[in-house]
C-alpha positions as CSV (number, residue, x, y, z in Angstrom):
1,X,8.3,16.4,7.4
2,X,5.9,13.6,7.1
3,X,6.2,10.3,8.6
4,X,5.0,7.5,7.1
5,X,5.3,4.0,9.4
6,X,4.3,0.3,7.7
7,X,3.6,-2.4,9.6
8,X,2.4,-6.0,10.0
9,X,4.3,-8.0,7.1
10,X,5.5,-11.2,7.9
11,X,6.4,-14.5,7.2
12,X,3.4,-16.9,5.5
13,X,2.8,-19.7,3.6
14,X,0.6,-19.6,0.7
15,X,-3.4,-19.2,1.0
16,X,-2.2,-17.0,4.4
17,X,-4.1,-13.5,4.9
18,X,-2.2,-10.7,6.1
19,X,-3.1,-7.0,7.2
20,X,-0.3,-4.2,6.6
21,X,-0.8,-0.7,8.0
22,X,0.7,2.2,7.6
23,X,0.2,5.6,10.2
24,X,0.8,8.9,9.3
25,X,2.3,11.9,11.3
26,X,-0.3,14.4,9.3
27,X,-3.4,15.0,8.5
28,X,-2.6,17.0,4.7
29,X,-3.8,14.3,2.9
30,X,-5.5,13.8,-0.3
31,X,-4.4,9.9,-1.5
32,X,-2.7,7.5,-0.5
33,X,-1.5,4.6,-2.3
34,X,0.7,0.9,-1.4
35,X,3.3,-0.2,-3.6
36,X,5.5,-3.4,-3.5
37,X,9.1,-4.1,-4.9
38,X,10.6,-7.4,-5.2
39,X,14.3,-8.8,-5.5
40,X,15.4,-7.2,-8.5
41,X,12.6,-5.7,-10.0
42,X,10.8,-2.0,-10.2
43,X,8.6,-0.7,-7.7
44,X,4.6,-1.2,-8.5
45,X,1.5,0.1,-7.4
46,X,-0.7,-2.0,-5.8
47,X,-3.7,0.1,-4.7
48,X,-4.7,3.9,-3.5
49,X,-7.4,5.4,-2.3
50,X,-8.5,8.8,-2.3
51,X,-8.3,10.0,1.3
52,X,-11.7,12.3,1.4
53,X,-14.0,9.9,-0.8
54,X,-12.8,6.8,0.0
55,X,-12.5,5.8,-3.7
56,X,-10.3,2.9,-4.4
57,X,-8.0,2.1,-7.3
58,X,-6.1,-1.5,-7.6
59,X,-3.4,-2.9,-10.0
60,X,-5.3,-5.1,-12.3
61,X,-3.3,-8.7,-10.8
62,X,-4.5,-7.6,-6.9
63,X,-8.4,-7.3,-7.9
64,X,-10.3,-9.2,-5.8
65,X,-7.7,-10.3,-3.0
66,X,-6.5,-6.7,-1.8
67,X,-8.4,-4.6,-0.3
68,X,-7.3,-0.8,0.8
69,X,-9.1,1.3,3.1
70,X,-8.7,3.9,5.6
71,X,-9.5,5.4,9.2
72,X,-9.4,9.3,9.1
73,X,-9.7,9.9,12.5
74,X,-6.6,7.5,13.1
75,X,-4.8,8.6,10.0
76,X,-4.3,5.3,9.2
77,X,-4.1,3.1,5.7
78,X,-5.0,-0.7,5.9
79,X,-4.4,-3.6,3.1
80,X,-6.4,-6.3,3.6
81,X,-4.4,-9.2,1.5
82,X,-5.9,-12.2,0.9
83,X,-4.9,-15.8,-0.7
84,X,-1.2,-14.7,-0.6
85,X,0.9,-16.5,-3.0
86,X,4.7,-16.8,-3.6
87,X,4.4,-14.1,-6.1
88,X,3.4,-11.6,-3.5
89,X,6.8,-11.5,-1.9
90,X,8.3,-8.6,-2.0
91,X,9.2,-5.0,0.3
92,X,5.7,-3.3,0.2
93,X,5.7,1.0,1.1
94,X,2.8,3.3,1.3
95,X,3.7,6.7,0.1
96,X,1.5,9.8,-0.1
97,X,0.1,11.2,-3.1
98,X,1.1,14.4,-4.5
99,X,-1.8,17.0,-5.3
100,X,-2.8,17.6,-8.1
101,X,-2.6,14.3,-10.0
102,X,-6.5,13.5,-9.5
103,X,-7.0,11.0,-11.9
104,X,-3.8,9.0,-12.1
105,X,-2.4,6.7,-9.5
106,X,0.1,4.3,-10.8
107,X,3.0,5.9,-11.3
108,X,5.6,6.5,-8.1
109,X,6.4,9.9,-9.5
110,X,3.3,11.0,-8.1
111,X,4.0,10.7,-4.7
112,X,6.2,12.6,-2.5
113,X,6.5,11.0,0.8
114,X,7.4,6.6,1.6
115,X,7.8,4.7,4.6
116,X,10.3,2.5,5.0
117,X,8.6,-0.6,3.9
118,X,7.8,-3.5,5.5
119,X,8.3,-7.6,4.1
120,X,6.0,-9.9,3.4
121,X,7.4,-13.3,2.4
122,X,5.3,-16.2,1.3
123,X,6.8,-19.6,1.3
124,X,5.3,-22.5,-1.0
């Protein structure tokens, strides 16, 4: 069973930054991706990133003030998020990617394993 453990949400007010991470139990890894859900909508992809490359993939409305990375050795996922705005607020997971999706990242079908999520909340 793999555990998957966000962190670092919060409350903030708009043109706040805010780092979320998210720790793995194991190291069977290929991608990994974050994905927010707000009040009453579907789940979204915000970014993933291929765990031996380092390649990153975003959602077209997070270019330029997400950022995702990683830290093998601490098998840990970052996201870096910048210029928050009210429309940020939501529940965001990371999940892990299934194999043998290579070239597609934006469904949640293809991933198998979620943490529990962790706020963010950005007030006016």
């Amino acid at each position: 069973q793999v555990q998957l453990v966000e962190s670092g949400g919060g409350l903030v007010q708009t043109g706040d930054s805010l780092r979320l991470s998210c720790a793995a139990s194991e190291f069977t890894i290929t991608g990994m991706g974050w994905f927010r859900q707000a009040p009453g909508q579907e789940r979204k992809f915000v970014a993933g990133i291929n765990w031996g490359s380092g390649t990153t993939y975003y959602a077209d409305s997070m270019k330029g003030r997400f950022t995702i990375s990683r830290d093998n050795a601490k098998n840990t996922m970052y996201l870096q998020m910048n210029s928050l705005k009210p429309e940020d607020t939501a529940v965001y997971y990371c999940a892990r990617k299934k194999r043998g999706y290579g070239g597609t990242w934006q469904s949640e079908y293809l991933y198998d394993y979620w943490g529990q999520g962790t706020q963010v909340t950005v007030s006016s």
